[in-house]
Every structure is written in C-alpha cells, then in structure tokens.
N, C-alpha and C positions, 0 to 999 in steps of 0.2 A: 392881479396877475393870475393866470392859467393857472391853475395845478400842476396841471403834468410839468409845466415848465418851470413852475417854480421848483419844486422836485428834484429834478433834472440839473438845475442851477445850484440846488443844495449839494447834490450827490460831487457836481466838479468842486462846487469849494474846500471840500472835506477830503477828496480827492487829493487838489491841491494843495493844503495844509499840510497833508499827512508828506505829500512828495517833499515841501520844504523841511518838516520836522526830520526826515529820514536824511535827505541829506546834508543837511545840519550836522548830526549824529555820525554819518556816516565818515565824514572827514578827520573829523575826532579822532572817531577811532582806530580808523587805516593804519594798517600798516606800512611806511613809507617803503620798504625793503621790498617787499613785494609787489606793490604799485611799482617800484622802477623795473622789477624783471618783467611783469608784462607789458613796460611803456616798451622795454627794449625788442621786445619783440614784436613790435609793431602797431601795439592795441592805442589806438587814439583817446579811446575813454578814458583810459590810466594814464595816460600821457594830461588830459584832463585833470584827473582828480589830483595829479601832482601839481599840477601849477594850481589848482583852489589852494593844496595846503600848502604851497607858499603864500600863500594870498591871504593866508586864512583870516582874518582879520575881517578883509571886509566880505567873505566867504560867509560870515556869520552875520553881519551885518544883511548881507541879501538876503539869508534865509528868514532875519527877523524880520525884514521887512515884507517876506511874503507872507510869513503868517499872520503877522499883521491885517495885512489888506482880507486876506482868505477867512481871517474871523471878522473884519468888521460885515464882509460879506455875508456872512453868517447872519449874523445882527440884524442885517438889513434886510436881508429877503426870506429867509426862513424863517425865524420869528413869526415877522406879522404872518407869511404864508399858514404855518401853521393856525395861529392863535384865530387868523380871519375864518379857518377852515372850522374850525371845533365851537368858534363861539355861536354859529344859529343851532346847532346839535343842541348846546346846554340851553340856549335859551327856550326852543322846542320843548324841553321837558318843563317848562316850567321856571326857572330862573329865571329872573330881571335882566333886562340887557347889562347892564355893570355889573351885574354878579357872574352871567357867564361871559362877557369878555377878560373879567381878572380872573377867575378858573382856567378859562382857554390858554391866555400869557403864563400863566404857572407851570401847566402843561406842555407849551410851547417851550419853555428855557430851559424844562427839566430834560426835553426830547433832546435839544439843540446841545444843550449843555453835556450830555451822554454822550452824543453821538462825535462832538469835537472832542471828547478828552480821550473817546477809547478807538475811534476809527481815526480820528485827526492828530491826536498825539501820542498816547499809547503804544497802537499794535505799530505803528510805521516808529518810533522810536526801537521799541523790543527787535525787531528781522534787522536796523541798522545796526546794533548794537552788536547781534548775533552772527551778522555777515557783513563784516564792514567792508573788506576789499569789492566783494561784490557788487553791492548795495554802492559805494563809491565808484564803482565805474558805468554801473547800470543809470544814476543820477548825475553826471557831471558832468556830459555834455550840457542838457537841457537845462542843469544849474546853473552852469558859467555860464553860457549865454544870458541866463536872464539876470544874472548880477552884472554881467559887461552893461547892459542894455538900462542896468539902473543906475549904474557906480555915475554920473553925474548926481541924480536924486541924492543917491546918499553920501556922495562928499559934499553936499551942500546941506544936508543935515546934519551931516557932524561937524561942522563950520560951524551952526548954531548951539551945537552942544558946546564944542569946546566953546562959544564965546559966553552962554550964562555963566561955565564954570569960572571965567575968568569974573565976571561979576561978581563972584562970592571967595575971590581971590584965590582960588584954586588956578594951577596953570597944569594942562596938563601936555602930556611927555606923548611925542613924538616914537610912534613904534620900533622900540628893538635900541630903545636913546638910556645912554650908559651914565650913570648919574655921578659914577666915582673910576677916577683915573687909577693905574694900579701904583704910581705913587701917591696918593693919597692913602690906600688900603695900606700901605707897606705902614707910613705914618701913625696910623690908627691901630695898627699893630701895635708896634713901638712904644707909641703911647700906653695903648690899654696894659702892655707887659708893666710900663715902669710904675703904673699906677696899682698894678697886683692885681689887676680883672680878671686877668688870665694866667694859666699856670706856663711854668717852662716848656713843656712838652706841647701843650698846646698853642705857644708864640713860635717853635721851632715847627711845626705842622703849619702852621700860615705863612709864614715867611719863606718855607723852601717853594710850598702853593704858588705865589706870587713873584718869588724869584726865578721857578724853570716854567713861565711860557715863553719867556724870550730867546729861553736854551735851543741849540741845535738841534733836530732828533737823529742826526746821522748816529750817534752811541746806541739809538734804538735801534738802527736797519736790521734787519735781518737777512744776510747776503743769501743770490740764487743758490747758492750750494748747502743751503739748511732748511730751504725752504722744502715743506710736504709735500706732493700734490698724488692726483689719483686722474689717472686718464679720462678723457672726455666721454667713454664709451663705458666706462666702468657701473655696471649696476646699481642699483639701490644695497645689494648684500654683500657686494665689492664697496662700497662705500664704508660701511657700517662697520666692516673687517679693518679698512685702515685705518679707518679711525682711531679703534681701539689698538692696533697694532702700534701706534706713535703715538696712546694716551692725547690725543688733542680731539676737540668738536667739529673743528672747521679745518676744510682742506682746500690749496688751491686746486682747480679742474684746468686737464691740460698741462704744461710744463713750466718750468719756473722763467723762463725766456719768451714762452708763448703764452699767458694767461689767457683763461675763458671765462673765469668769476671763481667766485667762491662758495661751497659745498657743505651745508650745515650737519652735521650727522642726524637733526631732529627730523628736517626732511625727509631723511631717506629712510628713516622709520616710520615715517607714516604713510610712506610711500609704497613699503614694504606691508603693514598693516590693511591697508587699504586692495594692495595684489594690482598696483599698477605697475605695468611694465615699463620704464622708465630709464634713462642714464644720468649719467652725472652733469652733463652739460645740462639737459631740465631742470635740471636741480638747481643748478647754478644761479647765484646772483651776482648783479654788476660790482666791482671792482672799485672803488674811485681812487684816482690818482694825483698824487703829491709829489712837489718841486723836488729835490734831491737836498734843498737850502732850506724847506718850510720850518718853523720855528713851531717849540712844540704845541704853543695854542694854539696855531693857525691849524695844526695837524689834528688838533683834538675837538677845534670846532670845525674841521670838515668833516673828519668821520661823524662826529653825532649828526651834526646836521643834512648827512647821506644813510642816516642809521644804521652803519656797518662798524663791526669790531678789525675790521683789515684795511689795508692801503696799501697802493702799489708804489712804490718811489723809483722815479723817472729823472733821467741826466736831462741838460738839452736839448741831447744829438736824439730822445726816445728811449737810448739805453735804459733797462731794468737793472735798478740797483739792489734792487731788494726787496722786501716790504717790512710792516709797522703794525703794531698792535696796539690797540685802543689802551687794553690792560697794562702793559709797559710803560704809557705813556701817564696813565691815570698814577699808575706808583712812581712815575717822577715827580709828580705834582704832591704827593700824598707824604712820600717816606724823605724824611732828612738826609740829606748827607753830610 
C-alpha cells in the first residue's frame, strides 16, 4: 500500500475511533434537562441525542461496534504499513531480514498502540466527559444514523450472545424486565421482619416504600394559589432575588395558569457570573405534565425519568390543578405514617 494512503487511512481510523469513544461518553454523561430545553427550541441534534439516551442500550452497543471495526482497522493497515516501512531502514544498517522485520513490528504496535489509546481513546474520551451536552449534540446526528444503519447487525449479534448464555444456562433479562412484583417485596418484608432480619423501623420504612406508589398524589398538589413564580421577562438578578425571597431553588416562569418552564436559581447565577444578558424564560426548562389521577409511582417515575424535581398536573378539560414535587413525593415513599 502507498504510504501517503496508507497514512491517510490510519489518520480516518483513529479519527473515527475517537468519534465513537466520544460519543459513547458523551451520552452518559448528558444531561437529559438540558438536552430537552435545547430539543424544545428547535435544535435537532438534542432532539437527537435524546432519543440515543433513550436508546441507550443499543446507543452503546453501536459505539462498541464501531470501535471495534475502527481498531481492527488499525491492525490491519497501519501495522504492517508502518512495520513494511521501517524494516528495509533496519535491515540497511545491517540487521538480518528477521531481526529487522521483528524490530520494525515492535515499533509499529508501540506507534499504533500510542496513537489509539491517547488520540483514539483518551483525548476524545476527556472533551466528552468535560462537555457532554455539547459533545452529545455535536455527535448524534452522525451517531444515530450509523447505529440505525447497523441495529439489524447488531440485533442479530445479540441474538447470538444471548443464545450461548443460554447454553450455559444463564437466561438473560430483557431491558427495563422487573424481576419481583411489589406483592412479592411486601411478602419478603414480612417475612424478613418475623424472621428478625430486620429491625421495626426498618420493616416500617419498607412497607410504607411499597405501600404509597399506588397512593393518590392529589394530597401532594400544590394548588395555583401557592404556587411561586417570577415573570418571563424577569432577569438573571430578578431571579436570584426571588428566589431567596420565598427561601426556594426553583421557580415557575410566567404564571401559575400560564406556565413557561421552570427556573433553577443555579442558572441564573451563572448566568449572572458569566455577564450574560438573559431572562427567565432562557433560563427556563420544560415542565412535564401529569394526569390530575397519576398514582404516586407513576408520578415519580415520570419526573425522574424527565429529570426534573417539578410537574404540572392537568384535569381533562387542560385545567392546572397545581403542581408536585419530586421531594414530597420521595417523603411519601420514605417516612411512615
């Protein structure tokens, strides 16, 4: 092969590598709260890197599979390229042909081998880790695509994985597959109490756990007429003011009948730090909305799984009934009654 082109074909692999290792990394580390305020303002990329990390599974699965390919690539063309290059050099001086083609290969793995761990995993690991909203919308189109474009390949390789495992009588579990019913837990409580596994305080901690996610959270609402909020036009130092003025973190933007998101006071501090000119609507993130009947797990696996500490709860007819807070909800589940 050429040089230059063999070169050339090292430089995209490693390239390449590194693009997979970053966005790999990059999805991890996102934060989902803020990928949804840029999906909502129209950015496609973050509307992207939101569906990877629901995906995420086989999100990571593409990325292994391209570093995969991008270092056998390696193996296969840069190696010899190298090792073909340097062993007439050593035999020139003087060395046997097998003494400097195994000098030149030692040479060659030590380059190749440098060169994939600190330009191909390394540095592009370090900037995902360091800027992952970015780095996750800067990589997500060009990722998804090429995991769409493989996801036959690799549901048909994990077809094969899971079938050895099952050969060695391992079965394995279907993503997000719930192994024990919460009558079962309730049971295994029960149990573990009469057996003295566990103390009183601690059987009364699990059992209230296990008996309020079926609870109602209408007791949590907190009706429009207590709710905070701070106008949409409101500053970064008009933020930060009311904040502390009602001792709370997060404010809703807009009015309690009209929400526009909600308002972390951390943002507008660094917003303020930083000397951008900015309002509370920028500031703002999405909202997500719950039935007015949601039961309190359903309410506690929405908000985490939208990564917000708030929720708006909505009647049928759209009416605002109120909203819910994460922390409320978690001390239903946590403190006895």
């Amino acid at each position: 092969m050429n040089l230059s082109i063999g070169l050339a074909l090292t430089l995209v692999l490693l390239v390449g590598n590194g693009f997979f290792v970053a966005a790999e990394f990059a999805l991890v580390a996102a934060k989902r709260h803020r990928l949804e305020k840029a999906a909502a303002q129209g950015s496609k990329a973050a509307a992207a890197a939101l569906s990877g990390i629901k995906e995420l599974s086989l999100m990571l699965a593409g990325a292994q599979l391209g570093i995969t390919l991008c270092s056998l690539g390696l193996g296969v063309v840069s190696e010899p390229l190298i090792a073909g290059t340097l062993t007439p050099l050593f035999h020139a001086i003087g060395l046997p042909e097998a003494a400097a083609h195994a000098v030149a290969f030692v040479i060659a793995l030590a380059i190749v081998t440098f060169l994939h761990m600190v330009l191909g995993e390394m540095a592009p690991k370090s900037w995902a880790i360091a800027h992952p909203e970015r780095s996750a919308t800067l990589l997500a189109l060009p990722f998804r695509g090429f995991t769409l474009l493989v996801r036959p390949l690799i549901s048909a390789l994990n077809a094969v994985s899971n079938g050895l495992l099952r050969l060695v009588k391992v079965h394995p579990r279907e993503e997000g597959a719930n192994p024990r019913t919460p009558e079962q837990l309730q049971h295994l409580v029960a149990e573990s109490r009469r057996l003295g596994l566990i103390e009183a305080d601690d059987h009364a901690v699990l059992s209230q756990a296990l008996r309020a996610p079926s609870a109602d959270i209408t007791a949590h609402v907190i009706p429009p007429e207590r709710i905070d909020t701070v106008p949409a036009t409101a500053t970064g130092q008009e933020v930060i003011d009311a904040c502390l003025r009602v001792q709370r973190s997060r404010l809703i933007v807009g009015t309690p009948t009209d929400p526009l998101g909600v308002v972390h006071i951390r943002d507008a501090y660094l917003a303020r730090r930083r000397g951008t000119a900015t309002t509370a609507r920028n500031l703002a993130y999405r909202i997500p909305t719950l039935p007015a009947g949601a039961s309190v797990s359903e309410a506690v696996a929405r908000l985490r799984a939208a990564r917000s500490q708030i929720a708006l709860i909505r009647t049928e007819d759209g009416t605002i009934k109120g909203i819910v807070s994460l922390d409320d909800l978690l001390t239903t589940l946590l403190v006895p009654t």
